[in-house]
C-alpha positions in Angstrom: 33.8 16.5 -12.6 31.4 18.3 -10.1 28.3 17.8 -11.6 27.9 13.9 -11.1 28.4 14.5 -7.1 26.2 17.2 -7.0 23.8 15.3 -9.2 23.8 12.6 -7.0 23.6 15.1 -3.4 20.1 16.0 -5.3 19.0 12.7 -6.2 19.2 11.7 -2.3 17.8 14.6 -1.3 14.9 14.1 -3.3 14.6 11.0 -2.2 15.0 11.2 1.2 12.4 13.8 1.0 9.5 12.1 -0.6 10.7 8.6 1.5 10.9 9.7 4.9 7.2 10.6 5.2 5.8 7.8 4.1 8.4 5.5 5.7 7.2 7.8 9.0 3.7 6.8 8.1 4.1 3.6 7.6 6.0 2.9 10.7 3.7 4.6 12.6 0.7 2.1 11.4 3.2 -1.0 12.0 3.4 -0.1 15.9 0.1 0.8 16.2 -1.4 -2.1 14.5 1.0 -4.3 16.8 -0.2 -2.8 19.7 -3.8 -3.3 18.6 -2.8 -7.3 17.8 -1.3 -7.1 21.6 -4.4 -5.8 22.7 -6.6 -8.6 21.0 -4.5 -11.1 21.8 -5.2 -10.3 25.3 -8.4 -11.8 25.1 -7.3 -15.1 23.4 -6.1 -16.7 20.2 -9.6 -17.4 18.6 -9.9 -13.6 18.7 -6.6 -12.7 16.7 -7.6 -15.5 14.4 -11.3 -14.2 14.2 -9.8 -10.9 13.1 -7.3 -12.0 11.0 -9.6 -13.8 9.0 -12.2 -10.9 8.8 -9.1 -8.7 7.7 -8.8 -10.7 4.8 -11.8 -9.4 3.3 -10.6 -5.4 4.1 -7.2 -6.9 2.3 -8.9 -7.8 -0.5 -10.2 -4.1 -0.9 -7.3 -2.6 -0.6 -5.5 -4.7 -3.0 -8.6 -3.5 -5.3 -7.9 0.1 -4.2 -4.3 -0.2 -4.7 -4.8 -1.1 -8.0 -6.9 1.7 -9.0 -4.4 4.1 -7.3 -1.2 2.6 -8.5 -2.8 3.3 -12.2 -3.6 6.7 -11.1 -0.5 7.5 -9.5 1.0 6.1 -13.1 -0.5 9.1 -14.8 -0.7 11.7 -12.4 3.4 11.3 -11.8 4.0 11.5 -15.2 1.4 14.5 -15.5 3.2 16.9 -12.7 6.4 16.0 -14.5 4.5 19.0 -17.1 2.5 20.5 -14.3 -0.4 19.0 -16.6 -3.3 19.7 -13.4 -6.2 19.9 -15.8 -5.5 16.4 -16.8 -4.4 15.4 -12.9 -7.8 16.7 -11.3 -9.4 14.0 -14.8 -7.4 11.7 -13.1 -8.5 12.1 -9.8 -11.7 11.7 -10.8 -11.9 8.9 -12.6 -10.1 7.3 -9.8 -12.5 8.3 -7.4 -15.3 6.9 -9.3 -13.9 3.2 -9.8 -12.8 3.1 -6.6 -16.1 4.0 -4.3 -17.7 1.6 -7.2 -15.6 -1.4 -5.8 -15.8 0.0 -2.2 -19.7 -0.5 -2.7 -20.0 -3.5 -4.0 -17.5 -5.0 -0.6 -20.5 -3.1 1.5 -23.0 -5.0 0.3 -21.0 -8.3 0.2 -19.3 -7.8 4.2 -23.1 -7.0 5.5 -25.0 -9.4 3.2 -22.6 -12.5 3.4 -20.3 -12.2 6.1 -20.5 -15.7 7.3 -20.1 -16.8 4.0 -17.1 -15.5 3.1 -15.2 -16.0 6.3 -16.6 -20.0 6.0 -14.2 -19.5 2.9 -10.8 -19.4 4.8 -11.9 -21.3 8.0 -14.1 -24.2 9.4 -14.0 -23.3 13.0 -17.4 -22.0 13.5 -16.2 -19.5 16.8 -14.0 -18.0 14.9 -16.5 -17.2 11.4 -18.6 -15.9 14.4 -16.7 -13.5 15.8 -15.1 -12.4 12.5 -18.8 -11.8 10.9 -19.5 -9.6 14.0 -16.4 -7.5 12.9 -16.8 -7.7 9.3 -20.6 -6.4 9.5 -19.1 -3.0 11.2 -15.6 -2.4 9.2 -17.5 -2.6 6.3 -19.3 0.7 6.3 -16.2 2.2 6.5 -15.1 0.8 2.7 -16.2 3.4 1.1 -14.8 5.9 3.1 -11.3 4.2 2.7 -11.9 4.6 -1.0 -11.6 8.5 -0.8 -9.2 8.9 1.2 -6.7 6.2 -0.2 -7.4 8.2 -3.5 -7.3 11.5 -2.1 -3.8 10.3 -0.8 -2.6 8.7 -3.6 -2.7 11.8 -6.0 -1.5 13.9 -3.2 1.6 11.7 -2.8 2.3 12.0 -6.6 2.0 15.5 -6.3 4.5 15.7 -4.0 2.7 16.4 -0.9 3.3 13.4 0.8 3.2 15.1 4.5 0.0 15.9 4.7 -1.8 12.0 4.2 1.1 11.2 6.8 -0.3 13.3 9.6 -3.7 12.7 9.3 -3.5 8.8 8.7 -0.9 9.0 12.1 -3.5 11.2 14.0 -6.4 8.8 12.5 -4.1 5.7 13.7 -3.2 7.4 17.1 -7.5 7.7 17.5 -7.6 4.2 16.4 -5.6 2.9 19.4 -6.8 5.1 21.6 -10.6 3.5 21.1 -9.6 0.2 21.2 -8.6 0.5 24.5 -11.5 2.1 25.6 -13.6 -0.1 23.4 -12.2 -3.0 23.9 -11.2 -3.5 27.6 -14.0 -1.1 28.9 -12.1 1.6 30.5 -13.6 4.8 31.2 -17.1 3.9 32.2 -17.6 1.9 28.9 -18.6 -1.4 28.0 -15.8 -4.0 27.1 -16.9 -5.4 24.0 -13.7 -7.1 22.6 -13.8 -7.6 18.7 -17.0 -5.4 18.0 -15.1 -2.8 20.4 -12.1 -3.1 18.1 -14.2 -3.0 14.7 -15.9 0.6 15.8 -12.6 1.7 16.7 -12.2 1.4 13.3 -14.4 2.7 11.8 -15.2 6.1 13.7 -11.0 6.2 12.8 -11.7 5.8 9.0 -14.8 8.5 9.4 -12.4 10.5 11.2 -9.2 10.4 8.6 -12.0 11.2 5.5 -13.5 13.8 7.3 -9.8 15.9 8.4 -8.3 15.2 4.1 -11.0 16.5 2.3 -11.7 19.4 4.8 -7.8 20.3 4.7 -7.5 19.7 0.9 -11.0 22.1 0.6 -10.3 24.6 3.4 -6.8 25.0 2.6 -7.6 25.8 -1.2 -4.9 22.9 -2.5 -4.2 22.2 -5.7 -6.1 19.3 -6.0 -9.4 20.9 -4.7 -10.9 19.9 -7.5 -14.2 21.4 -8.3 -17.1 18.4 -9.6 -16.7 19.5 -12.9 -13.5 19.4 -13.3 -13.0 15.7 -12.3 -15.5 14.6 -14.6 -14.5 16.7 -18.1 -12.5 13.6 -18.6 -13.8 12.5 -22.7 -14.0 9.1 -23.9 -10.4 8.7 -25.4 -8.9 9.8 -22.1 -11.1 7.1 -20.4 -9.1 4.6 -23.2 -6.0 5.6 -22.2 -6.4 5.3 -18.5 -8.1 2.2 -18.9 -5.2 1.2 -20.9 -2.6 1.4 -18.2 -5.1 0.7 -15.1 -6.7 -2.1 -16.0 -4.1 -4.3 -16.0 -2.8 -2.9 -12.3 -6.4 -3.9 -11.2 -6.7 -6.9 -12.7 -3.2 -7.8 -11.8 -4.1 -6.8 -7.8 -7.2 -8.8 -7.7 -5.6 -12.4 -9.4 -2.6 -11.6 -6.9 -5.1 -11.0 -4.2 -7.0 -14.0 -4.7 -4.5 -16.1 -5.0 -2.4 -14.8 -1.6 -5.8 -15.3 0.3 -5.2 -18.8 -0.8 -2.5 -19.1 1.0 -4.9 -17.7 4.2 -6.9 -20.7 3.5 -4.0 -23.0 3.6 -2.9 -21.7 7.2 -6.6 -22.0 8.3 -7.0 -25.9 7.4 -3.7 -26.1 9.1 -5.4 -24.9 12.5 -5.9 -21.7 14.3 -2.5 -21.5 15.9 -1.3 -21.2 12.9 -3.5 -18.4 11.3 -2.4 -16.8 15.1 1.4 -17.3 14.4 1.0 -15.9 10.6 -0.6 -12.6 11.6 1.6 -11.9 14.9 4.7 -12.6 12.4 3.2 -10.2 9.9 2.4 -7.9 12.1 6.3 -7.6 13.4 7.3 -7.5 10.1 5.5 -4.7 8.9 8.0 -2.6 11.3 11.3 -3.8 9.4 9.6 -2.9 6.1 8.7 0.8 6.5 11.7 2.3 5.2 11.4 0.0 2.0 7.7 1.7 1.8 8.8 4.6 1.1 11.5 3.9 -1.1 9.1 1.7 -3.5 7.1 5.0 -3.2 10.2 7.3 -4.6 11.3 5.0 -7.4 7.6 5.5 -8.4 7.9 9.3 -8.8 12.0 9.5 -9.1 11.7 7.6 -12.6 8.4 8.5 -13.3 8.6 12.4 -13.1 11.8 11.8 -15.3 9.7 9.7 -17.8 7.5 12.3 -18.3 10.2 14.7 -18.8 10.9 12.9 -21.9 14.9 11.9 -20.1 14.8 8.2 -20.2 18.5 8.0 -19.8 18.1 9.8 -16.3 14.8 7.9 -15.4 16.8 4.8 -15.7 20.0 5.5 -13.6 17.7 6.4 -11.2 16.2 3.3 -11.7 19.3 1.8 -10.8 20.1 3.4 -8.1 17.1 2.5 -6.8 16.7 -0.9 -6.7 20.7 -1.8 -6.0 19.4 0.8 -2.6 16.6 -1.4 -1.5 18.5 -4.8 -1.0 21.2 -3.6 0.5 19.1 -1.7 3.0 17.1 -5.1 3.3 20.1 -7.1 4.3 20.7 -5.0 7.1 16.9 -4.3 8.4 16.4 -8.7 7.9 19.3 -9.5 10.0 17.6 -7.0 12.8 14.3 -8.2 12.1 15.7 -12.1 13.1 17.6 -10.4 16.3 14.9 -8.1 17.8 12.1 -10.5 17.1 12.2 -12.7 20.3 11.6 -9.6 22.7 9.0 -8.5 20.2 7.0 -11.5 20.7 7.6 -11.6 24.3 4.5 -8.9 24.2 2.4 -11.5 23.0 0.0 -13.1 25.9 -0.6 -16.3 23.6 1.0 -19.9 24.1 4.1 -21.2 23.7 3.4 -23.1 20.4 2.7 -20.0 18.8 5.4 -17.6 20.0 7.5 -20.2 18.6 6.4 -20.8 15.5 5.6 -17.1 15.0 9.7 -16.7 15.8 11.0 -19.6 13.3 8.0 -17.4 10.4 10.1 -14.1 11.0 13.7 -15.9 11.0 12.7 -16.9 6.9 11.0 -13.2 6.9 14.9 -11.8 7.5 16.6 -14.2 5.5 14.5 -13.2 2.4 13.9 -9.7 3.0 16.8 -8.3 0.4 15.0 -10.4 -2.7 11.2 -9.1 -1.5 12.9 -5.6 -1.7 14.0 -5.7 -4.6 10.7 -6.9 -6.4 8.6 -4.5 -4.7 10.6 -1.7 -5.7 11.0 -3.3 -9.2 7.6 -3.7 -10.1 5.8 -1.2 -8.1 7.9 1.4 -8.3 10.6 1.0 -11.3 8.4 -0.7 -14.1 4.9 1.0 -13.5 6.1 4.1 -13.4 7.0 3.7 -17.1 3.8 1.8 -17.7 5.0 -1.4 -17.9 1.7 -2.6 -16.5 1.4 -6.0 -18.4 4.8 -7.3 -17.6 4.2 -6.6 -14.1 0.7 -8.1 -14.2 2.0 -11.1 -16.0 5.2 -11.2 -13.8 3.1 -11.2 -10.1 0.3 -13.6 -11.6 2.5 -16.2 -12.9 4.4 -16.2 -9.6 1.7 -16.4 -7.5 -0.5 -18.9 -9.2 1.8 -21.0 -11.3 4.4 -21.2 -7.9 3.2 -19.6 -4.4 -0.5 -21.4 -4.6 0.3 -24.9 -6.0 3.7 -25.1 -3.5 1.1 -23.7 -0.5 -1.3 -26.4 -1.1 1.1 -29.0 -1.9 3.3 -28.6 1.3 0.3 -27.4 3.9 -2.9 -29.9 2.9 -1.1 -32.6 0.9 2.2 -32.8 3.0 1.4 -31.4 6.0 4.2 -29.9 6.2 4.8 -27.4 8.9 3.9 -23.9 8.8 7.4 -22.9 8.6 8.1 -25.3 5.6 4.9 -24.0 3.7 6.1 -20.3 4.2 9.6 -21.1 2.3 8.1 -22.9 -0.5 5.9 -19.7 -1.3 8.5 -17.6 -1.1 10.0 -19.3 -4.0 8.2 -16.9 -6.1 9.9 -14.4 -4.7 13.3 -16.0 -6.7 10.9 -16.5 -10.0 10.5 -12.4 -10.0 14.0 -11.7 -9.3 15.3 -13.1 -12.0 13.0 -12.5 -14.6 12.4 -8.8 -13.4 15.8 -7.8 -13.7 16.1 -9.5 -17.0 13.3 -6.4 -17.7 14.9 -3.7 -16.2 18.0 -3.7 -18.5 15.9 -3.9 -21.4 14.6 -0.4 -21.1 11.3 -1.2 -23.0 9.7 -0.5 -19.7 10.3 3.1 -20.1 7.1 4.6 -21.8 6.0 8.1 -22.1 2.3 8.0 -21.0 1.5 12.1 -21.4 2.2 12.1 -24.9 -1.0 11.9 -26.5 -1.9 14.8 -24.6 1.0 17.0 -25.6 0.4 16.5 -29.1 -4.1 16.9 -29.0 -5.2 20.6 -28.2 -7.7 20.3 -25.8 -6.3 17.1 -24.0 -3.8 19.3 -22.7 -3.9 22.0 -19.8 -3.4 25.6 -21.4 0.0 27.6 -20.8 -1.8 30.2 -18.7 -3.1 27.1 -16.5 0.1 25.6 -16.2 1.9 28.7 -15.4 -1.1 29.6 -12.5 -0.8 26.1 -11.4 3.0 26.5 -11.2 2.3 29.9 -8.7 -0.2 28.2 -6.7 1.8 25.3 -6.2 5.3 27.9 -5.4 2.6 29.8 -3.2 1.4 26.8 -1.1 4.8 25.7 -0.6 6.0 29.2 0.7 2.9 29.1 3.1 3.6 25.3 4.0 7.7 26.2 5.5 7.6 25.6 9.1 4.1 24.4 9.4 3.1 21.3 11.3 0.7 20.2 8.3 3.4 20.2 6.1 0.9 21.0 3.2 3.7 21.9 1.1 4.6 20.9 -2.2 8.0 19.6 -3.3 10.0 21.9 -6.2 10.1 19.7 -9.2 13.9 19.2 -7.9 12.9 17.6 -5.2 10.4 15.1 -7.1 7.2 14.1 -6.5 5.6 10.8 -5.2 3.5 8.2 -6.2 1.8 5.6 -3.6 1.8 3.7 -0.6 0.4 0.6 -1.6 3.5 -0.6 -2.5 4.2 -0.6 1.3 0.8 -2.6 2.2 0.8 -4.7 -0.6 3.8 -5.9 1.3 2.9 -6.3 4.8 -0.4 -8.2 3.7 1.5 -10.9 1.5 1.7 -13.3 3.6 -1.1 -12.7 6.5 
């Protein structure tokens, strides 16, 4: 009679612990990036628009990036559910390695074609100006946001979802800092406006690289994984990462394309409008941060249970999870509708676009529950057991076969208003709702991803590595107790965590 309460006291804890961080994080990144919109905005709406645009690009990446991650995270969740490091630190490499390969190849593209691309969204010439000045600096710092997005993404999965928290907060905290400086010119320094704001940037980016690997190194962490190690992956390992990643990537990079469609739409339909969508995205991004984390500890919650081999616990957890979400969402959109006017009272831009950025963020509220629910779904719930195809085949066919032909329809054929064009793309949101929980009672979801491992010698991490692991891991916990780098690792109890993306992957959908 007690155990079911008890059960349930652990399964909070657990996932109040591993939410509340990146929640933290997130929210942290919402206000600061708000401030840094403010701060543009200051100098006019051809600038937010010029940067919105040229953000589109860096959104591309990191739907590339979270890809890659989310197919790590996959593994290395289901891994630590057996303390499996040898196999994690394979993981980690392999991860590292597609990721800087895609960071490179948008390097080349941002300084070798900037104007190009941005002439892809818009037709105001100012604006593909001023966004090519910004994209030819951001983009040295793709690489560097490759690392460190998969340096954070294992770490999360691992439990140790502090430590990317504090440095991406200090790294956002520099961020802002700069761009004032930068920007306006204070402090004896040249005011130079977007470029100002696109250093900021990146010397932040250099900045959070720079302070994860040196703690992870310094610090001796478990995942301070020597060369060798990340690369003794073999190729049937490669297979089965592939496998599972492949279709995360592939279903990122359709999704991807196909929301920057809906950037184009907004841009034909003038540069107010492209102002309005990115002030109303940014203000959402600050009612979605506890739903972040949350997608982040359904990833690990079920995962770690997966791996376990307990599918019937993975999926009441499951449950649990996404019944959470929604009804958190009803209560964070109806806030989001209320507290949005004296948000956008910040805002030095015109009338029109306060408005119509205000009427954006009333739909925002009103659909917030259903968008909750898919992202902790499908990110969290049905990756985590591998589900990858479903998910891929679930986001694709909502974006392209719905969101895009309703987008174009409504804003270029219509010309509908903006606020019209933003419900008829969340349509999809419906499309996923339904068929996504037709997918979570099904169970066939829940797949064990570790078990070719377990049953190869050699694939598997020895006893005596697992066990060392295991006292390392107790040992860096017992040092990490009251420490402001909270560089500790969650017991096995208290679950483990997978990644953020779920969290940007939201707050980018519609800018």
């Amino acid at each position: 009679m007690l155990r079911r309460p008890a059960a349930d006291r652990s399964f909070y804890r657990s996932l109040i612990a591993i939410a509340a961080p990146i929640a933290m994080q997130n929210l942290i990144s919402a206000l600061l990036n708000m401030v840094d919109t403010i701060m543009i905005g200051q100098l006019g709406e051809t600038e937010i628009a010029s940067v919105g645009l040229a953000n589109q690009v860096t959104f591309l990446l990191h739907l590339f990036l979270f890809g890659i991650s989310s197919g790590s995270a996959i593994f290395t969740a289901q891994y630590w559910g057996t303390r499996d490091l040898a196999n994690i630190k394979r993981v980690l490499g392999l991860g590292l390695l597609s990721a800087c390969a895609i960071a490179t190849i948008f390097l080349a593209a941002g300084l070798l074609l900037p104007k190009q691309l941005l002439s892809l969204f818009s037709t105001d010439e100012t604006v593909v100006v001023m966004g090519s000045q910004y994209l030819i600096i951001i983009a040295f710092s793709f690489v560097m946001m490759a690392v460190s997005f998969t340096f954070s993404s294992v770490l999360r999965s691992m439990g140790n979802a502090r430590l990317p928290m504090y440095i991406s907060a200090f790294a956002l905290l520099f961020n802002t800092a700069l761009n004032y400086v930068l920007i306006f010119g204070h402090f004896s320094m040249p005011a130079l406006g977007v470029r100002g704001a696109a250093i900021a940037t990146l010397l932040a980016r250099i900045i959070e690289v720079v302070l994860l690997i040196s703690v992870i190194y310094g610090r001796k962490l478990l995942l301070a994984a020597r060369l060798r190690e990340m690369l003794s992956f073999d190729l049937p390992f490669c297979k089965r990462y592939l496998r599972t990643t492949l279709p995360v990537v592939l279903n990122e990079s359709l999704w991807a394309v196909g929301v920057t469609l809906y950037t184009v739409v907004y841009a034909r339909m003038g540069t107010h409008v492209v102002a309005s969508i990115n002030i109303a995205s940014t203000v959402e991004r600050l009612a979605m941060v506890v739903f972040f984390g949350i997608a982040n500890a359904a990833a690990v919650l079920v995962g770690n249970r997966i791996g376990a081999d307990e599918p019937a616990e993975a999926y009441k957890n499951a449950v649990k999870l996404v019944l959470l979400g929604p009804l958190i969402g009803v209560a964070s959109g109806m806030l989001l509708i209320l507290t949005s006017p004296l948000i956008l009272s910040f805002y030095q831009v015109s009338p029109d676009v306060t408005r119509t950025a205000s009427s954006i963020l009333v739909v925002y509220g009103l659909v917030m529950p259903f968008r909750v629910f898919n992202i902790i779904n499908m990110v969290g719930v049905l990756r985590s057991g591998g589900d990858t195809r479903f998910t891929l085949m679930l986001d694709i066919t909502g974006v392209w076969l719905i969101g895009v032909p309703l987008a174009f329809i409504g804003g270029l054929l219509l010309r509908l208003p903006v606020q019209q064009v933003v419900i008829l793309i969340i349509v999809e949101e419906f499309y996923k709702v339904f068929l996504g929980i037709r997918r979570l009672r099904t169970r066939r979801w829940i797949n064990r991803l570790n078990v070719a491992e377990q049953e190869q010698a050699g694939q598997i991490s020895s006893l005596a590595d697992q066990t060392a692991a295991g006292q390392q891991g107790q040992d860096e916990e017992n040092q990490g107790k009251g420490c402001s780098q909270g560089t500790q690792q969650i017991n096995r109890s208290d679950a483990d965590t997978v990644h953020q993306a779920s969290g940007d992957r939201i707050t980018d959908h519609t800018a």
